[in-house]
Structures are given as C-alpha cells and as structure tokens.
C-alpha positions in Angstrom: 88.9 96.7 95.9 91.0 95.4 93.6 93.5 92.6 94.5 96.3 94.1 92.4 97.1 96.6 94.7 97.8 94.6 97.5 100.3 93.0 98.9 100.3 89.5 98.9 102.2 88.2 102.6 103.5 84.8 102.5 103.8 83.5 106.2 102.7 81.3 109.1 101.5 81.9 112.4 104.5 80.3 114.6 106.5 82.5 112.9 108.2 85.6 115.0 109.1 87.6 112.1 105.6 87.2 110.1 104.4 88.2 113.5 106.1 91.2 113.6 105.3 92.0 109.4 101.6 91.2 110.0 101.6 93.9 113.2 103.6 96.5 111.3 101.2 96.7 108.0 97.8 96.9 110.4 99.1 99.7 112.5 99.9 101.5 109.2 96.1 100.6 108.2 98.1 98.6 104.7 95.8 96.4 102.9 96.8 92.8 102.0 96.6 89.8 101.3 97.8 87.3 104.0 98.5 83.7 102.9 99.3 80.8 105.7 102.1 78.7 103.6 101.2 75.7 105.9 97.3 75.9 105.0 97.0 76.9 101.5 97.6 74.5 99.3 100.8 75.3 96.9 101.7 78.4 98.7 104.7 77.0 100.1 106.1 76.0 96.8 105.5 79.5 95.4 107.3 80.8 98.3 110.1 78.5 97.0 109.8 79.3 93.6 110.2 83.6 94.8 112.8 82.8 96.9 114.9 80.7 94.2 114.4 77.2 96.6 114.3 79.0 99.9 111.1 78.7 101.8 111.9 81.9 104.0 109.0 84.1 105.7 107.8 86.3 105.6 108.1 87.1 101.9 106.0 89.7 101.1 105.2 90.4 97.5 103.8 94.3 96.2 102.4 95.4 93.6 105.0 96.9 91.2 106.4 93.6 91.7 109.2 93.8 94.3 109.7 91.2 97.4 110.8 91.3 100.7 111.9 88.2 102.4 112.1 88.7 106.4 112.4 92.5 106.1 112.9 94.4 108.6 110.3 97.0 109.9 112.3 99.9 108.4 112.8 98.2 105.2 108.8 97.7 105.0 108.7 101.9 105.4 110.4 102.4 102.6 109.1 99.5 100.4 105.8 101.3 101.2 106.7 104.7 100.6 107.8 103.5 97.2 104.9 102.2 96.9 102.0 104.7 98.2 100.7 105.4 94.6 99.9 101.5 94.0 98.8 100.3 98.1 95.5 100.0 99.3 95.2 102.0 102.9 92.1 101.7 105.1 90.4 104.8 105.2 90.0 105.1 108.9 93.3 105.2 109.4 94.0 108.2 107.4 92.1 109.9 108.8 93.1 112.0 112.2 96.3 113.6 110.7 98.8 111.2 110.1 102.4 112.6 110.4 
C-alpha cells in the first residue's frame, strides 16, 4: 500500500471535530494516515506550518495536495469524490453495493 495515496489526518483525541473526521472516513472504509499532534513529535508544528501559524484540527492533508482544516462532513464528500482516483478504500467495504 503505498502511503502517497493516503490521507494524512492531523488531530488529537479530546478533540470533537477530529472525532467526528476520524468516524466519517471509517464508515466510508477511507484509508489514512492518522497523526496525534500531542504525541508525535513535530506534528504540531507542521500543523502550524499548513495552517500559516494556526494549530487548528483536524487538518487533513490528501493526496493531490489539498487540506481541509475542521471540515465539515459534507465538505469531506466532496474532497473525496475529487479525490476517488488517488484514495485508498478498504476492499470490504466496497463490496455489498455501495450507492
């Protein structure tokens, strides 16, 4: 599996809205890469660097490049459906149909 097609999810685990993120991309069955800013080492300070000196969460990072800082669930959608070419799914949950 290569790493360049997933997303890479800046968060933290008291936070609501990474939460919310984290639950959204596993019922979709998205791959990616989740990184605790308050237990990796430097992560907060790349989230800073992203976000122009803002240390806002989630920021979510995909492959072709574009980020999403404390998106919404409906803004996720459509970052992924721009996106379904370059994302990494889980195989079992394609299968059964979809919509």
């Amino acid at each position: 599996m290569s790493s360049k097609n997933k997303l890479i999810f800046y968060g933290a685990d008291w936070c609501p809205d990474c939460r919310r993120s984290k639950q959204f991309l596993d019922e979709k069955g998205i791959e990616y890469e989740y990184i605790n800013i308050e237990e990796v080492p430097g992560a907060a300070k790349e989230v800073e660097r992203i976000n122009n000196g803002y240390q806002s969460i989630p920021t979510i990072v995909f492959p072709d490049g574009k980020v999403l800082v404390e998106p919404s669930n409906a803004e996720l959608e459509k970052a992924l459906e721009e996106n379904k070419n370059l994302i990494i799914v889980h195989k079992s949950d394609m299968e059964g149909g979809g919509k």
